[in-house]
N, C-alpha and C positions, 0 to 999 in steps of 0.2 A: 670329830665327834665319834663318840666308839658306841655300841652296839647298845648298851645300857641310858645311853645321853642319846640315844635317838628313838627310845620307847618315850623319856619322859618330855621328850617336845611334842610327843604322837596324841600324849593327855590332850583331848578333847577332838579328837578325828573319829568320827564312830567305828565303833568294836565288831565287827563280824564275827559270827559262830558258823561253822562247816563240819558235819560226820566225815566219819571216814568216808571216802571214796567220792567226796562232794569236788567239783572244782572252778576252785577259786579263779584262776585266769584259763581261758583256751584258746589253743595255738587258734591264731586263723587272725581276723581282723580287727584290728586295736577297738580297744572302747576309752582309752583314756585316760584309764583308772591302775595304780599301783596300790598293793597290800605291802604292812611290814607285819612280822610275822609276829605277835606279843607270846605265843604260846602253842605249841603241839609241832607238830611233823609234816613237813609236806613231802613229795617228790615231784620233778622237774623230768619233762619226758616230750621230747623231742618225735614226733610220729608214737610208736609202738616203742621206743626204746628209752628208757629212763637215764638219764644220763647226770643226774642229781639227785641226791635225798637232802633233806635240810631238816634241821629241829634249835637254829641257833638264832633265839629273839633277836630282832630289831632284821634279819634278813630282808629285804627286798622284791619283791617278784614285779613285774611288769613297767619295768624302769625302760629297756629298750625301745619299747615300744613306743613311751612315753617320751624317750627324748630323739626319738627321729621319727616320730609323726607318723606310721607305718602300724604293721601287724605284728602280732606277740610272738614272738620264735618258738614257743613250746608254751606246753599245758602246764600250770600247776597245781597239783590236784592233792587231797588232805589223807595221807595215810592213818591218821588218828583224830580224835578231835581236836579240833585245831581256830585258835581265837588269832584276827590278824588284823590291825587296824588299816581300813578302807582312803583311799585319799582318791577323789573324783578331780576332776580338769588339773591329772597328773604333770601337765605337760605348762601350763599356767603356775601351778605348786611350786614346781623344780625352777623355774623361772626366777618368781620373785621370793624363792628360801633359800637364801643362800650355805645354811647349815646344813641342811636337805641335801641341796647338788652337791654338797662338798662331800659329805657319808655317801650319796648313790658314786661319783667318780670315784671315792677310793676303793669301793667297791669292784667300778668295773675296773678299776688298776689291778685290783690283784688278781683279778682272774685275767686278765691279757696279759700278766706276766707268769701264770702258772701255764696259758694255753702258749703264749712262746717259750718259753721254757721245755715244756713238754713234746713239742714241734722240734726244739733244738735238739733233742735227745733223740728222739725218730730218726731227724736227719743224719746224724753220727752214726745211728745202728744201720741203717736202709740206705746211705751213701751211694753204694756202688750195686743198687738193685735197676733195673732198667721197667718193673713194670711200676705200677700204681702206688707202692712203697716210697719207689724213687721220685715219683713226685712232690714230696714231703718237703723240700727245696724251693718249688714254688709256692706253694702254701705259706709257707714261711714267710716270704717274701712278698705276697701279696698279703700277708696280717699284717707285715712291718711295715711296708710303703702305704698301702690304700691308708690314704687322711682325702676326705673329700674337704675342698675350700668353704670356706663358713659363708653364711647367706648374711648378710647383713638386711634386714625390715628394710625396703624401700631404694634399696642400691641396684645397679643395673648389672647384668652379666660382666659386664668389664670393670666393677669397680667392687666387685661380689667377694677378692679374694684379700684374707686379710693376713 
């Protein structure tokens, strides 16, 4: 589902309106709830550091949070007016939409292939550094290994890995 085909599934999820500087998700303790973005500009900001701008409809924010039951890794907050269709029991939604989860995964596919990617190029440049650079190595390697085992509803510790 590409970026356009996931505004017109969105027809009938209510429309939020935000000013500049309003924000739409903040870092700290989930509530639930993912926004896609129908229209205007946000920024993605990690503590004090922004570490995303976005203005590309159908974008995503609070999908993390929403599919490992946890808190929102950063704020996203409306650098302009900014319209973004609301989806409440985020976590229930992604469940039973299967077109839904399929656009949020491809999503997080390409950014854990642009963040190892980018990891890999560190590691090449910072190789033979010994302080905190040089760690770029493990990093790496705990993006690529860590898969935690899936929970399966109702399954026991030892029957939990699938």
């Amino acid at each position: 589902m590409d970026d356009a085909a996931i505004l017109a599934y969105c027809d009938g999820f209510p429309l939020d309106r935000f000013e500049p500087g309003q924000v739409l998700i903040p870092e700290g303790p989930g509530r639930d709830r993912m926004y896609i973005l129908a229209a205007g500009e946000v920024e993605v900001l990690r503590g004090d550091t922004q570490v995303a701008d976005i203005a590309i409809p159908g974008a995503i924010f609070g999908e993390i949070a929403a599919l490992l039951g946890g808190p929102h890794t950063a704020t996203v907050r409306a650098v302009g007016n900014v319209t973004a269709f609301r989806i409440e029991n985020a976590r229930a939604m992604l469940m039973d939409h299967k077109e839904l989860s399929f656009h949020v995964s491809t999503i997080l596919a390409r950014r854990l292939t642009d963040a190892t990617s980018y990891l890999a190029d560190l590691k090449r440049q910072f190789a033979h550094r010994s302080d905190h650079l040089g760690m770029v190595d493990e990093v790496l390697d705990a993006l690529v290994q860590r898969q935690r085992p899936a929970v399966v509803a109702g399954a026991t510790s030892k029957d939990s890995r699938l």
